[in-house]
PLY file of the C-alpha trace (Angstrom):
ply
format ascii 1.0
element vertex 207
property float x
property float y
property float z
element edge 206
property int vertex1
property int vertex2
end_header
13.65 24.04 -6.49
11.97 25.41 -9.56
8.48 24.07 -11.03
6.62 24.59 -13.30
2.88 25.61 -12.89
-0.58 24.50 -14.55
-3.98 25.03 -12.68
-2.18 24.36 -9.26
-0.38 21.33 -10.16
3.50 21.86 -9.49
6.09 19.77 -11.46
9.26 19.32 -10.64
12.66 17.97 -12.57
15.47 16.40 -11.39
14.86 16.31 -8.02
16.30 13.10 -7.57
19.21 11.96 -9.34
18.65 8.65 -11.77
21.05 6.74 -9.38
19.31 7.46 -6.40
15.98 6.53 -7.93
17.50 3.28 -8.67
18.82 2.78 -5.27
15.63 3.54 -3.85
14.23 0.73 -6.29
16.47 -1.82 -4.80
15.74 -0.92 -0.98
11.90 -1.48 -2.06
12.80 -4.95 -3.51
15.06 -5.87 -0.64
12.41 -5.26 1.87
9.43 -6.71 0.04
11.28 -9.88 -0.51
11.92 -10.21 3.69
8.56 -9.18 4.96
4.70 -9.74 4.97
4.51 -5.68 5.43
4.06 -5.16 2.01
0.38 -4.37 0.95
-1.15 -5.88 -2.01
-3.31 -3.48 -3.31
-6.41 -5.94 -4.66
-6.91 -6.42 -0.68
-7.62 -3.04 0.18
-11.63 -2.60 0.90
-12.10 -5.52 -0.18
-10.49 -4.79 -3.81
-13.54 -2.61 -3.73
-10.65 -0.28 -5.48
-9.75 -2.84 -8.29
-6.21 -1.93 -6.97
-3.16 -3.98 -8.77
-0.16 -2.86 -7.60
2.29 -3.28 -4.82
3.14 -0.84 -1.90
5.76 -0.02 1.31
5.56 2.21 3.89
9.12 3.47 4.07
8.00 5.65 7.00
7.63 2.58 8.77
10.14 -0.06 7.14
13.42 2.35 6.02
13.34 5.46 8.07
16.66 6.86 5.78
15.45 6.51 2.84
12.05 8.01 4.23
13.80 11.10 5.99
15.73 11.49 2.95
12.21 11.69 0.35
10.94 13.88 2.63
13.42 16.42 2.71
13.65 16.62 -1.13
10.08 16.72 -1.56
9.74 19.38 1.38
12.38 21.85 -1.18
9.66 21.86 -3.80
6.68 22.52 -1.57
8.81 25.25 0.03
8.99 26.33 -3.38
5.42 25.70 -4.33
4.24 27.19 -0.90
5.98 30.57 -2.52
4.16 30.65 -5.96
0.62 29.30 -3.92
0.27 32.65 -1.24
-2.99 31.30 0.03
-1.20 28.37 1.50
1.64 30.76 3.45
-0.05 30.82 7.00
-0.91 26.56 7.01
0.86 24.65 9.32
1.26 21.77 6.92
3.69 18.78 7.40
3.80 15.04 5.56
5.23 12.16 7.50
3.84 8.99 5.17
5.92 7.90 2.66
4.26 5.16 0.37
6.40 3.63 -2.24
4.34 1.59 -4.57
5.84 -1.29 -7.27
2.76 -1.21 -10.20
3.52 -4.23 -13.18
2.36 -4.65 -16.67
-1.41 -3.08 -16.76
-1.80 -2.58 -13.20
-2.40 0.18 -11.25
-5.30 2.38 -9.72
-7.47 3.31 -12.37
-10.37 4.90 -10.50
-10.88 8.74 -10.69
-10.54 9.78 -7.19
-10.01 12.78 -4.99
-7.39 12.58 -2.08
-9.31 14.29 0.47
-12.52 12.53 2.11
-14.29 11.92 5.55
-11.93 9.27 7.11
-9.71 10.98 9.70
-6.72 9.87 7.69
-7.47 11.68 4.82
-9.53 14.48 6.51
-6.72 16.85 6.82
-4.71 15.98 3.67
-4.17 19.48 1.78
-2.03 18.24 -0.94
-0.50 15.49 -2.80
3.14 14.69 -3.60
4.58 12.36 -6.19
8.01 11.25 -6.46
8.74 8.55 -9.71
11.55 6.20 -9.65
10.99 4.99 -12.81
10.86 6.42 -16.41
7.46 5.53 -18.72
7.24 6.46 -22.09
3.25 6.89 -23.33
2.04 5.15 -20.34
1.47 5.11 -16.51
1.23 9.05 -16.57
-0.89 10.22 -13.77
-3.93 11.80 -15.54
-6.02 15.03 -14.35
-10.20 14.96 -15.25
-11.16 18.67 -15.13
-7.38 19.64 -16.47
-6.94 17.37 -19.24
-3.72 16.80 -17.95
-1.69 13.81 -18.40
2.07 13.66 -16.42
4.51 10.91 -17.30
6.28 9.19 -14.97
9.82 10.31 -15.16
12.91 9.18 -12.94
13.36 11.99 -10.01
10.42 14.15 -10.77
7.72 15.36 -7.77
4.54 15.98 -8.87
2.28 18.25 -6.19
-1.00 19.22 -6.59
-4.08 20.22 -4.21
-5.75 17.19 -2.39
-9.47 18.46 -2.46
-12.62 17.35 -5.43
-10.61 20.27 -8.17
-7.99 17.81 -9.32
-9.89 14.25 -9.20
-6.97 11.88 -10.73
-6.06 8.32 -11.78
-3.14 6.49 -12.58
-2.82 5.24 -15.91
-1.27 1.58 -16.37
2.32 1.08 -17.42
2.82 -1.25 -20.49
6.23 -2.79 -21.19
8.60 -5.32 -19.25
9.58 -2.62 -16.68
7.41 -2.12 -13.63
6.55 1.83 -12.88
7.88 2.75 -9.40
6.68 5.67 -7.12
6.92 7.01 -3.87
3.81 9.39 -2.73
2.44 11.13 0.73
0.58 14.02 1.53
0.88 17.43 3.28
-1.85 17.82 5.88
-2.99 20.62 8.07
-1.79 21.02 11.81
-3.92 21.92 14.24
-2.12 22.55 17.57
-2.54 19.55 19.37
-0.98 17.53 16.19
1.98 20.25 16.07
3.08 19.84 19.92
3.16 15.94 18.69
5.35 16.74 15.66
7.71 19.16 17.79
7.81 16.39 20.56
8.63 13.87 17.78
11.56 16.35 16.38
13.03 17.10 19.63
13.04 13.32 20.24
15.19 12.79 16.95
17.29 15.01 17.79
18.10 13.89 21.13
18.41 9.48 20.11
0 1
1 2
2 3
3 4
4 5
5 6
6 7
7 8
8 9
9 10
10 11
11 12
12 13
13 14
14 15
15 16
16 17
17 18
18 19
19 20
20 21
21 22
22 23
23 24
24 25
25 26
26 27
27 28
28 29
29 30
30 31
31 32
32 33
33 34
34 35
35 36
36 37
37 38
38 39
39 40
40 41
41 42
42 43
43 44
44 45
45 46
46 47
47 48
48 49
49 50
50 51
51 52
52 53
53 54
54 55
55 56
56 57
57 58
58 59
59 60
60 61
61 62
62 63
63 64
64 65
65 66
66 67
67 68
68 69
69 70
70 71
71 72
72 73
73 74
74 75
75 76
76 77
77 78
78 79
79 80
80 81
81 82
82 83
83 84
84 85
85 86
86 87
87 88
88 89
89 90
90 91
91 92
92 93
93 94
94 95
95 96
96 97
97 98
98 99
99 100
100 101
101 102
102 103
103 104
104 105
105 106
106 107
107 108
108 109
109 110
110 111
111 112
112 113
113 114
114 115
115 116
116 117
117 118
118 119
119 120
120 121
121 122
122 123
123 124
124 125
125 126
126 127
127 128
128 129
129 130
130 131
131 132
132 133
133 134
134 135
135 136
136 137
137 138
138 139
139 140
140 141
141 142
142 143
143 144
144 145
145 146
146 147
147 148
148 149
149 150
150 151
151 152
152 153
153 154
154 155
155 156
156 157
157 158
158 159
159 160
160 161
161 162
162 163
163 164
164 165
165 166
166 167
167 168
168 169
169 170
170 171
171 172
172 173
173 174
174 175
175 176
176 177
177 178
178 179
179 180
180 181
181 182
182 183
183 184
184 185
185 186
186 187
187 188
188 189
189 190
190 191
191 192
192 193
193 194
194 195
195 196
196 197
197 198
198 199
199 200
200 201
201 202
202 203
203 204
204 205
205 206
């Protein structure tokens, strides 16, 4: 899968085809509409974040449609693993798959980092982006120190390093339709976390 490069952030085209996307769309609405697992972003901390948006774990709720995210994003970080040598001897894997639903204005506006203290975000190494949706002048996902702005376009990945360099915010979407995204992370292995994965693979294979 070929990307193009700018201060470590990898973009990819056409990853996913525009049908797909829009099958993907409809699994998020189908599930949202069935089930209190959906999480409401203004309740996080405590809307601490001034979240407004909308989000699934498809890791959790729709395990095909998860498996099948994660194997297209895992082509362009094989890809961006290649053109990135210092990341060649990391035992990296990504196993969340968040798809988020963000309306009219809404979003996550705060400049943040991805990588902090917590133990779930302690090992992230980098980010991944898959859109869903196409956005014209808004809802790009916008760099600080880059001056960087990416627009949202149906079936591109976005990847870029987790750590303080590339400190990010989404930008809010403006028009009738709502932006839609699916995003995860790559973190680092150690070995008691790659017997786990193995375990978990050999189980798969096996059910």
């Amino acid at each position: 899968m070929k990307g193009n490069y700018q201060d470590y952030i990898g973009i990819y085209d056409n990853v996913v085809d525009e049908f797909t996307c829009k099958k993907l769309i409809d699994v998020f609405e189908q599930i949202a509409e069935g089930t209190s697992n959906i999480h409401h972003g203004k309740s996080q901390f405590g809307n601490s974040l001034k979240r407004k948006d909308y989000a699934l774990y498809f890791d959790r709720v729709s395990y095909a449609e998860s498996k099948f995210i994660h194997e297209r994003v895992g082509e362009c970080m094989e890809e961006y693993i290649s053109v990135h040598q210092g990341l060649q001897d990391f035992k990296l894997a990504s196993w969340e798959c968040k798809v988020q639903k963000t309306e009219h204005g809404g979003g996550f506006h705060v400049w943040h980092s991805e990588h902090g203290g917590a133990r779930e975000s302690s090992r992230r190494v980098a980010v991944w982006t898959l859109y869903l949706s196409t956005h014209e002048g808004s809802g790009e996902t916008e760099f600080l120190q880059q001056g960087l702005k990416v627009p949202p376009k149906s079936g591109r990945v976005v990847i870029f390093p987790a750590s303080f360099t590339h400190v990010h915010r989404g930008n809010p979407p403006y028009g009738e339709n709502p932006k839609y995204m699916a995003t995860g992370w790559f973190e680092h292995l150690d070995h008691e976390m790659i017997q786990t994965v193995l375990e978990k693979e050999r189980n798969e294979k096996t059910s």
